[in-house]
N, C-alpha and C positions, 0 to 999 in steps of 0.2 A: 633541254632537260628531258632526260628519259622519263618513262613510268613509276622507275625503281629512287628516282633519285628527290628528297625530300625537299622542297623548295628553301629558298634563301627569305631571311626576312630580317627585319629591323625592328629596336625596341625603344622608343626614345624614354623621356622621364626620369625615375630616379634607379628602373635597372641599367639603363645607357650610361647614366652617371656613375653607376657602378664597375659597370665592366669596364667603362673606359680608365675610371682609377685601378680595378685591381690590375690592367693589362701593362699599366704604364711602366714598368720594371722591365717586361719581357721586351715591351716594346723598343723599350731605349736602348737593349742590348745587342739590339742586330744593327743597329749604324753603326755606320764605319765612322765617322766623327761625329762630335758634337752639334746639336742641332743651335742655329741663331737663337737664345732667348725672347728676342721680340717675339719674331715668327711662332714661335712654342707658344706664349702667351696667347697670341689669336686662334693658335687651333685650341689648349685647354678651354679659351671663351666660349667657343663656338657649341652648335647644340650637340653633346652626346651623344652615340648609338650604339647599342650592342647588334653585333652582327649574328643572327641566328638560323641553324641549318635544322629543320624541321623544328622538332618538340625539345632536342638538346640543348645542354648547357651555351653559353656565350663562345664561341671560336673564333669571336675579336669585335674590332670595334673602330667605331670613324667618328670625323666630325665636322658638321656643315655650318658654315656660315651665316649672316641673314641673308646674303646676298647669294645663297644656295653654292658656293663656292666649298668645296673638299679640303679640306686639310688635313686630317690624317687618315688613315683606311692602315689597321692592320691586323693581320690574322697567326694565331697561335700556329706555332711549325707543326703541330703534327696534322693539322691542316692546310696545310704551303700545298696539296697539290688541287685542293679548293676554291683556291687563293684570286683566279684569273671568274670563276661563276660567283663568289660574292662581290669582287666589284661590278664585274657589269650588272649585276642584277641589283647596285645599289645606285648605279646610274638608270640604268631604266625605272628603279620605281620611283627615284627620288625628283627623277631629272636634272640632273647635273651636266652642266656644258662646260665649266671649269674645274679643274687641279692646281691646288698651288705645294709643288713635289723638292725638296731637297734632293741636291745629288749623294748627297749624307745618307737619304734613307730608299737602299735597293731595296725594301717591298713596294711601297708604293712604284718607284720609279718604274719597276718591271713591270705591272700591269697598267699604269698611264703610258708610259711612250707608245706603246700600238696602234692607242688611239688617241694619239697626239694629230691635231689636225697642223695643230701650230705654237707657237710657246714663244714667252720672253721672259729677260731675266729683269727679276724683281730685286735682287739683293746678291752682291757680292758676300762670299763668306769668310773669312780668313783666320789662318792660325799662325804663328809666331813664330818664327825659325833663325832667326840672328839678329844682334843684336844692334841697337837704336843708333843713329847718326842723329847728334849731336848730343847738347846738354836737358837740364831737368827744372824743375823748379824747387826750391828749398822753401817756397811757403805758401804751398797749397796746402789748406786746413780743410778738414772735415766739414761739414756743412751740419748746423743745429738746428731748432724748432725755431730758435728765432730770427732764422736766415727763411723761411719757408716764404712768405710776401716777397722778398725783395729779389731771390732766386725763380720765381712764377713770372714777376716784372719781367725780368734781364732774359729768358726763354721764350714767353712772349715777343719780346722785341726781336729776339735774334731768328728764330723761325716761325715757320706756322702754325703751329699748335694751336687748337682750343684750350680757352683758359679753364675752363669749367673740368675736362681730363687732367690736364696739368696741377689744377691742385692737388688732387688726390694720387696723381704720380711722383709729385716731389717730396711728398710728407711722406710717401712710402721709401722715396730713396734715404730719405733725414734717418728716416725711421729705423731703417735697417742700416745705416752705416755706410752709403752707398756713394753717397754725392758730397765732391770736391769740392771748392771754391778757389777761382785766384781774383785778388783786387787788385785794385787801382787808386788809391788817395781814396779806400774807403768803399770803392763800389767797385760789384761783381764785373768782372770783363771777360771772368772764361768758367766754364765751367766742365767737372770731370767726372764721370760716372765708373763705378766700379761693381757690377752687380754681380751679385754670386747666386747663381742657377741650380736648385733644389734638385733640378733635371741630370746636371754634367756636374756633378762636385767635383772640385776641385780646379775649377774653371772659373776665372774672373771673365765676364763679359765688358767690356769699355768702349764709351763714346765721351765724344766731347762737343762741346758748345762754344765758339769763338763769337765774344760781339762784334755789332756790325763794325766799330770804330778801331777795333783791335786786326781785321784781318788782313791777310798779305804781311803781315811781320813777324812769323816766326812761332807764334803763341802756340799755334794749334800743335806743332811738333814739340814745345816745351810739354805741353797739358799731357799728350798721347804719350812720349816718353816717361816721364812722373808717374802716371799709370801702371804702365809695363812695370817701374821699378817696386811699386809698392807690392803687384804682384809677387814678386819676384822675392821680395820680402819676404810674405806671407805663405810661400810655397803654392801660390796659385798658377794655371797654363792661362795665359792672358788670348781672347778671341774679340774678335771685333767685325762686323759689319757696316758694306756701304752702298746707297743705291749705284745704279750704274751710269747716272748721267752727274754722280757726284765728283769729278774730278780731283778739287782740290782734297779732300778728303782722304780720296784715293793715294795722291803723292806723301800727305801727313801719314797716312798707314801702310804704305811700303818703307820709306825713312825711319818709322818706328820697326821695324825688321818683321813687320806681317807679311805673308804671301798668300795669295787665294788659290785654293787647291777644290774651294766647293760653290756652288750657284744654288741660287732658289730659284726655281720657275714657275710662270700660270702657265697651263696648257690647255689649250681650246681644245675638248675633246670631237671627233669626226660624228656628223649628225650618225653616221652607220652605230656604232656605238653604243645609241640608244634602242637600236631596233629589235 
């Protein structure tokens, strides 16, 4: 940094929670698709910051994890040629050794790969492109308040979850409309997520959940299909994500006509980086 040139700095509190909300429109506009809903969710968690070039207004904004991890960094275009002196200078004050970067979103991308020491993928992304091999389910019903105990039960059991996040994730899916149920002589064996992202309107995001007793027969491309369809109903673009050591997963969301065209990655930034 020259003499002339006014230093970079960060504002955490309720102006970082500011800028980071009014940027969020700008910001969504320059990916090239849709961002994972999970993934969005842990960077809006994460701590705010307005990014600030001397005594001037906000020219954008990031946000860090507890675990001092990045998730988002972006900066208003008419400072794009800025763009590469406030991240470094948000790694070296902040000390950040991680990025977790969508290939969705070329600002970030372009000033972490440089100083990519190393990366792995965290999540497969996929968007929908033809359509589903095989059939559907004719009676999967919407899931209500009084399906919330018995649906935390059946999630519990089928993956890892904390029960303690779970409650307050399912009531919010009941809540809004979100979460399927298919039974069995009365009890839950699958379940289907359909969340619609404030982020990407018009974008249904979908997962599902096969019990342990139900898998290997078919269910999970019943549930993921059903999905697809109600989107398709409702005029929504159907996306979905998977880790990358989720194989069966993977075969249920290519069979429903998804194809992955985008990755999420961490990237260990090069100790140079910080210097």
């Amino acid at each position: 940094m020259t003499d002339n040139e006014p230093p970079v700095h960060f504002v955490a509190g309720a102006d970082g929670r500011q800028a980071y909300d009014e940027l969020s429109a700008a910001y969504h506009h320059t990916l090239s698709a849709p961002l994972d809903d999970m993934w969005s969710a842990f960077a809006d968690d994460a701590e705010p910051l307005a990014i600030v070039i001397g005594d001037g207004p906000a020219v954008g904004c990031a946000s860090i994890d507890q675990a001092g991890e990045l998730h988002r960094f972006f900066v208003r275009s008419e400072f794009d040629d800025r763009a590469d002196r406030c991240f470094r200078a948000l790694i070296e004050q902040r000390g950040i050794n991680t990025v977790v970067v969508a290939t969705a979103d070329p600002g970030l991308l372009s000033v972490a790969v440089p100083r990519c020491r190393s990366a792995n993928t965290v999540a497969f992304v996929y968007q929908h492109e033809t359509g589903p091999e095989g059939g559907s389910l004719s009676d999967l019903r919407r899931g209500v308040d009084t399906d919330h105990d018995a649906a935390v039960a059946f999630t519990r059991s089928a993956t890892e979850a904390p029960a303690q996040w779970l409650d307050g994730y399912v009531a919010e899916r009941i809540d809004r409309n979100e979460l399927f149920l298919h039974e069995d002589n009365g009890q839950i064996v699958g379940i289907g997520e359909r969340r619609i992202d404030r982020r990407s309107p018009g974008h249904g995001h979908l997962g599902i959940i096969v019990g342990l007793s139900h898998r290997n027969q078919g269910l999970g491309s019943l549930l993921m299909n059903t999905l697809v369809g109600l989107c398709e109903r409702d005029t929504l673009t159907p996306l979905c994500s998977t880790e990358p050591d989720n194989h069966a997963a993977q075969k249920v969301i290519r069979r429903a006509g998804f194809r992955s065209r985008h990755r999420i990655f961490r990237m260990n930034l090069t100790p140079t980086a910080r210097e």
